[in-house]
C-alpha positions, -999 to 999 in steps of 0.1 A, spaced: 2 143 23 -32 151 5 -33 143 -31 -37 169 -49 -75 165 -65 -71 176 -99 -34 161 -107 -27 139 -131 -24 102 -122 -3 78 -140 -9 40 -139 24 24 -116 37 -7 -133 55 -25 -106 58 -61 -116 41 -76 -83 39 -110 -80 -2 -120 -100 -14 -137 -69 -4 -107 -42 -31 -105 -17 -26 -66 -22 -26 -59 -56 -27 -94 -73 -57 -93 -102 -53 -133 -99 -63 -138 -64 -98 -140 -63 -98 -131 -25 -76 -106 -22 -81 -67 -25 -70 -61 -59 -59 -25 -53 -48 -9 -83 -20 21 -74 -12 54 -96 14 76 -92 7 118 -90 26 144 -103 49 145 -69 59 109 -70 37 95 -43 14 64 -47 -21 65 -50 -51 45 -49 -89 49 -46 -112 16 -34 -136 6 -15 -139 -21 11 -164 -50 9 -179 -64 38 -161 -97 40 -131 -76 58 -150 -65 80 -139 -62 119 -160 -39 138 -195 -34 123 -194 -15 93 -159 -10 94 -124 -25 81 -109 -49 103 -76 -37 120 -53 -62 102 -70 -51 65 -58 -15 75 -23 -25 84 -22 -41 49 -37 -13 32 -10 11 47 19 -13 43 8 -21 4 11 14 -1 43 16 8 57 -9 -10 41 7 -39 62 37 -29 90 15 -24 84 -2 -64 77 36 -76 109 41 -72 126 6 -89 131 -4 -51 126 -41 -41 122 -41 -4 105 -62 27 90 -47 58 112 -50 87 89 -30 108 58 -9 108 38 14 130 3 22 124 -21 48 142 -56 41 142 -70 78 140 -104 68 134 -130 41 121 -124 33 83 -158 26 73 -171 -2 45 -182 3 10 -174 38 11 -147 54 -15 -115 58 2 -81 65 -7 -46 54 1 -16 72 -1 23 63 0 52 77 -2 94 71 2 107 97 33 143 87 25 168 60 25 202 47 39 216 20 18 196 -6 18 174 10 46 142 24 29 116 48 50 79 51 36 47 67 49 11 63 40 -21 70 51 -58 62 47 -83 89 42 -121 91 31 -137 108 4 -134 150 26 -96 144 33 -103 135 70 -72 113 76 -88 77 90 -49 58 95 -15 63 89 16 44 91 53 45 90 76 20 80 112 6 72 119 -14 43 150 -39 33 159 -38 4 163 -72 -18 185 -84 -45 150 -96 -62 164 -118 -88 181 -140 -64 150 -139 -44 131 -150 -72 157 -178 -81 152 -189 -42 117 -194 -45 119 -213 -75 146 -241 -59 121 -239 -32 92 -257 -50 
């Protein structure tokens, strides 16, 4: 699931909450991953990762991976006009995902069953070498009464 590196990239507009620690511009301390989608519908997104995630010296902590994979695809999930939660997740840790070096993330939908979703992503530096990938099952949510929830929550 290598992007192709030529392909055209459009900018996905996915109507994420502004203060997601993913992709939300307003939260000062989150990663602020922008995603595009390529010419065969999956998700992408380059970045790099500063040193306050760090785990291991030099490299991304475990839990900053796991949210880089499962942001991705929820992306993949959005791509698609899908609203969904993880239920469940499994990552491989292939290898060390080093910091401040250009990466990119990749996500895409493998299929649904009602409102069972399956995505896929994976992490991989700047030669293609594949660093982390995940699979995942998503819920799908009625996201208006979702959003009316919160709002009787406050």
């Amino acid at each position: 699931m290598k992007a192709a590196e030529n392909g055209k990239l459009t900018p996905l507009s996915h109507g994420a909450q502004n203060h997601c620690f993913g992709c939300g511009a307003a939260n000062r301390t989150g990663l602020r991953l922008n995603f595009f989608v390529d010419e065969d519908q999956r998700v992408i997104c380059h970045f790099k990762i500063s040193r306050r995630f760090e785990g291991p010296p030099g490299h991304v902590h475990g839990g900053v991976i796991a949210t880089l994979l499962d942001e991705a695809m929820s992306k993949a999930n959005r791509q698609k006009g899908v609203v969904a939660m993880t239920r469940q997740m499994e990552v491989e840790y292939l290898r060390p995902v080093p910091l401040n070096t250009l990466l990119t993330l990749e996500g895409r939908s493998t299929g649904a069953d009602g409102k069972k979703h399956r995505c896929e992503a994976e992490v991989r530096n700047a030669s293609g070498t594949m660093l982390a990938s995940s699979r995942g099952l998503f819920i799908q949510i009625d996201a208006e009464k979702f959003r009316k929830e919160l709002a009787q929550n406050k």
